[in-house]
C-alpha positions as CSV (number, residue, x, y, z in Angstrom):
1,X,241.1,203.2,33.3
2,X,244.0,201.1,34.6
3,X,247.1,200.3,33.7
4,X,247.4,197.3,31.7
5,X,250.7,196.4,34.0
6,X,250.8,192.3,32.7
7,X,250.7,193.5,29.0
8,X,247.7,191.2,28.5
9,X,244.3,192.4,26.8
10,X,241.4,189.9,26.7
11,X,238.0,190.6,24.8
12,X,234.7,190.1,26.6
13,X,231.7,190.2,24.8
14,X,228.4,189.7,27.0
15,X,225.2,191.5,26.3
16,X,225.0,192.1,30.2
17,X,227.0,194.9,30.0
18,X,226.6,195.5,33.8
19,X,228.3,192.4,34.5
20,X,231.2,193.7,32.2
21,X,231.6,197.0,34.3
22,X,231.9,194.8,37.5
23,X,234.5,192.5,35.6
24,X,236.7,195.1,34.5
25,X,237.2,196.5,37.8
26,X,238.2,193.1,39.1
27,X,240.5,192.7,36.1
28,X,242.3,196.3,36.5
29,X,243.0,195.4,40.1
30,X,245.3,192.4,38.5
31,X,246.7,194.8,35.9
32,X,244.9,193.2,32.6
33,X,243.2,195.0,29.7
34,X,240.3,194.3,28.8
35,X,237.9,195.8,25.6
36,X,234.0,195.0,26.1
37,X,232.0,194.0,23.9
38,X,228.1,194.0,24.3
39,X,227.0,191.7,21.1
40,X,229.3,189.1,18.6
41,X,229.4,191.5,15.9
42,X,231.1,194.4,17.9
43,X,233.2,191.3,19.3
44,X,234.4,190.5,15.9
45,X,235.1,194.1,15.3
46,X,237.4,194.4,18.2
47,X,238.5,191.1,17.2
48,X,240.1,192.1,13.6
49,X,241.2,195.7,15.2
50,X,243.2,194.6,17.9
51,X,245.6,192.0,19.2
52,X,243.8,190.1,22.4
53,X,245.3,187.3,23.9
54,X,242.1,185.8,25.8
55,X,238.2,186.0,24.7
56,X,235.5,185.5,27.4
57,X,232.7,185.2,25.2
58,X,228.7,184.6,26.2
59,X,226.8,182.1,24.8
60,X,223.8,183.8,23.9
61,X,224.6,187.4,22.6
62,X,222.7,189.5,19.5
63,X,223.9,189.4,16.5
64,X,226.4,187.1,16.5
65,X,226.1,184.5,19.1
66,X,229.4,183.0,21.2
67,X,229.5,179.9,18.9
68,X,229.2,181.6,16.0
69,X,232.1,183.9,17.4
70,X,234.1,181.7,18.4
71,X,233.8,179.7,14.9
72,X,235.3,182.9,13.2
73,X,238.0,183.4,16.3
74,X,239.0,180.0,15.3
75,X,239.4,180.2,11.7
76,X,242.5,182.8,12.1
77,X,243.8,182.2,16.5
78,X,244.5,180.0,18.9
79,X,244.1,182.4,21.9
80,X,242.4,180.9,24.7
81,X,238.3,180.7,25.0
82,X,236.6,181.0,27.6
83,X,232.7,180.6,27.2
84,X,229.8,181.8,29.5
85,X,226.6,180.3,29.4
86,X,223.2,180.9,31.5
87,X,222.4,177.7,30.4
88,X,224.0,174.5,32.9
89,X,223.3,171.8,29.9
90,X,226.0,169.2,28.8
91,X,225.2,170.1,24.7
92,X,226.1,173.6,24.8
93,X,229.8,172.8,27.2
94,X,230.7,169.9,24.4
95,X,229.6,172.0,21.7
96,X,231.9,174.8,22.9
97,X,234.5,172.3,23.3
98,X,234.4,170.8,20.0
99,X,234.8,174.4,18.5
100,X,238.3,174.9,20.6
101,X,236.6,176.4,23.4
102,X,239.9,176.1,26.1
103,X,237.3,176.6,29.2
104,X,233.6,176.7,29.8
105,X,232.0,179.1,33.0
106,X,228.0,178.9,33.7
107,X,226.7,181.8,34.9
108,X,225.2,183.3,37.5
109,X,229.7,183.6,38.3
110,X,231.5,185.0,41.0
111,X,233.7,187.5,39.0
112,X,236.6,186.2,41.8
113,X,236.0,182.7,39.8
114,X,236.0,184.0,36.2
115,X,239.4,186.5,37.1
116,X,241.0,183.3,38.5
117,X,240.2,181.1,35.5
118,X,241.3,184.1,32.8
119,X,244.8,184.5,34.9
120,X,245.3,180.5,35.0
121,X,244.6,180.6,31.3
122,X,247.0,183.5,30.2
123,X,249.7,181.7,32.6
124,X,249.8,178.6,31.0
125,X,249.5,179.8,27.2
126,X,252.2,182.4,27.7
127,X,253.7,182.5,30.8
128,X,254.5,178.7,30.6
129,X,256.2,179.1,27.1
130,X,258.5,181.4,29.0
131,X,259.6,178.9,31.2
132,X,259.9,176.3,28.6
133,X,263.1,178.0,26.7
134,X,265.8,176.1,28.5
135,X,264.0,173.3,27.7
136,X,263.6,170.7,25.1
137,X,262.3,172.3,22.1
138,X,260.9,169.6,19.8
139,X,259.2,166.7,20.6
140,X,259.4,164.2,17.7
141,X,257.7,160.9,17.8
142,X,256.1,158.7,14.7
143,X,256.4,161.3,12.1
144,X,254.6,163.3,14.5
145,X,256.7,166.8,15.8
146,X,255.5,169.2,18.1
147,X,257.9,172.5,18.4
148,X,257.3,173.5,21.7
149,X,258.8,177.0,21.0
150,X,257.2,178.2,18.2
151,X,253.9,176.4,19.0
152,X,253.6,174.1,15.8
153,X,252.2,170.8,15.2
154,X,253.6,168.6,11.5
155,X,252.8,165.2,11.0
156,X,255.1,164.5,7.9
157,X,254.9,167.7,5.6
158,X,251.4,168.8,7.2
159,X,250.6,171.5,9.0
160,X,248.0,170.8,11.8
161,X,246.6,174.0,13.6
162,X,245.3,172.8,17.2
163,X,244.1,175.0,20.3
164,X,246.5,175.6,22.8
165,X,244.8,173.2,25.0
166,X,245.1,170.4,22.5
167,X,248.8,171.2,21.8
168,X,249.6,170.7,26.4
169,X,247.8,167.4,25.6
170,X,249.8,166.5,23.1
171,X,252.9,167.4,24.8
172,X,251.8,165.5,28.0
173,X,251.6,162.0,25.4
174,X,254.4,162.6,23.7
175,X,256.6,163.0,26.4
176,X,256.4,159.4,27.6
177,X,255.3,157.6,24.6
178,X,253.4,153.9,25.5
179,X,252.5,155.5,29.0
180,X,248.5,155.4,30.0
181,X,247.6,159.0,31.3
182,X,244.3,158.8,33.0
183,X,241.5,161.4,32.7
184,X,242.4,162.3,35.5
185,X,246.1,162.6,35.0
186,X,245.6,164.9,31.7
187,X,243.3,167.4,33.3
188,X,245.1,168.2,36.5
189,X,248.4,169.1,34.4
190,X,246.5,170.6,31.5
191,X,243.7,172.6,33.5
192,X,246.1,172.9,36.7
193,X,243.1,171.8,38.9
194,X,241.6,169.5,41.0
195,X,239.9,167.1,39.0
196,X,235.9,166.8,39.6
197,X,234.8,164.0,38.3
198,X,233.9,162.0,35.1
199,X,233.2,165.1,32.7
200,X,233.3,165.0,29.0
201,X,236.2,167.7,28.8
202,X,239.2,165.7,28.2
203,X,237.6,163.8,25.8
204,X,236.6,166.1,23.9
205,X,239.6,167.7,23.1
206,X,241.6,163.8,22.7
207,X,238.5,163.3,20.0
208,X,239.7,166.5,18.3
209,X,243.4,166.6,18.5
210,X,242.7,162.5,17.2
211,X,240.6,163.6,14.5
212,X,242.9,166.5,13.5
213,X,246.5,164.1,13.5
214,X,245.0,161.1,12.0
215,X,242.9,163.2,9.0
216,X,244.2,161.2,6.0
217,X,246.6,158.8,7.7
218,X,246.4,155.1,7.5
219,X,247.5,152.9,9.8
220,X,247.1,152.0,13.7
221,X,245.6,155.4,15.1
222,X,248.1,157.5,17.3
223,X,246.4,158.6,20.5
224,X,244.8,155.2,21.5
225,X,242.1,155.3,24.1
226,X,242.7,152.2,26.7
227,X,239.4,151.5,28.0
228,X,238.7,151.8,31.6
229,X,242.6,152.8,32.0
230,X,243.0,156.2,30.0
231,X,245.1,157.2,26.6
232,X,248.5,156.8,25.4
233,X,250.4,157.8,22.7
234,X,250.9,154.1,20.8
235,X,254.8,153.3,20.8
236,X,255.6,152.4,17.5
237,X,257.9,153.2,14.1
């Protein structure tokens, strides 16, 4: 085995356990752990023994299938989630997403692909909070404040738990209150990629962090969407 040099462990659970061999050679090579998994139930056993900071989880597994995994991931972490899916269908990428899914890989992959999309993920869920220490700490807008340090979101006395996806979206609007990010806009600083087209991905995760900030409030909503233009955190009191 090979050092785990970045201090990073992900879990991957894929009943192809073949393509799990291949990936962990490819993920030694860049100094990252990784504990395999070949159906959801030994996922979820890993899961509660260990501390992970990325799960590549498989659609369709025995047992326990991704979804269902990633339900019960969800329930207790925000790690990031990667899903894998055989199947190139719109239903099962949105249904991922809706479940906090972070990024979304159809396979047949180039392991190259899914190594580069696991690094970008661990980078910008924990290398980017290192970055971020000489910098403002709390953002604070409308009742609304997100602590950029420790990774919370209150509005008023409430706790809101959001994937780390959600919480850079948040942080992108509430930086510039009243200002229209575009689709595009939001997905090349959250994904930190090239945007490909119309997808459903951003607005996905706007129609969840929405749902989750505006659960019992009354009032004009906070993340307005500004058809044909983008979304914008509404200025206000």
């Amino acid at each position: 085995m090979g050092a785990n040099k970045t201090g990073y462990q992900i879990l991957a659970a894929d009943d192809e356990a073949e393509l799990l061999d291949i990936l962990e050679l490819y993920l030694e090579r860049e100094g990252i752990g990784i504990k395999k998994a070949v159906d959801g139930m030994e996922a979820m056993e890993l899961f509660r023994r260990e501390e992970f900071h990325l799960a590549l989880l498989d659609i369709m597994m025995p047992r326990l299938d991704g979804f269902a995994v990633l339900r019960k991931i969800r329930e207790v972490s925000r790690i990031p989630a990667i899903m894998l899916t055989a199947k190139d269908q719109d239903y099962d990428k949105i249904l991922g997403l809706e479940l906090g899914a972070d990024d979304y890989i159809t396979k047949p992959y180039n392991p190259l692909e899914v190594v580069a999309r696991i690094k970008a993920q661990l980078r910008r869920n924990y290398d980017y909070w290192r970055e971020q220490k000489e910098e403002k700490q709390e953002l604070s807008y409308r009742g609304v404040k997100l602590n950029i340090m420790e990774g919370t979101l209150k509005r008023g006395q409430r706790n809101i738990e959001v994937t780390s996806t959600e919480f850079r979206i948040l942080q992108m609007l509430l930086e510039r209150p009243g200002t229209i990010f575009t689709k595009q806009q939001i997905f090349e600083r959250v994904w930190e990629e090239p945007y490909a087209g119309d997808d459903n991905t951003v607005m996905v995760h706007i129609s969840n962090l929405r749902k989750k900030l505006e659960e019992g409030e009354e009032g004009e909503p906070f993340i307005r969407t500004i058809k044909g233009l983008g979304y914008k955190v509404e200025k206000g009191i």
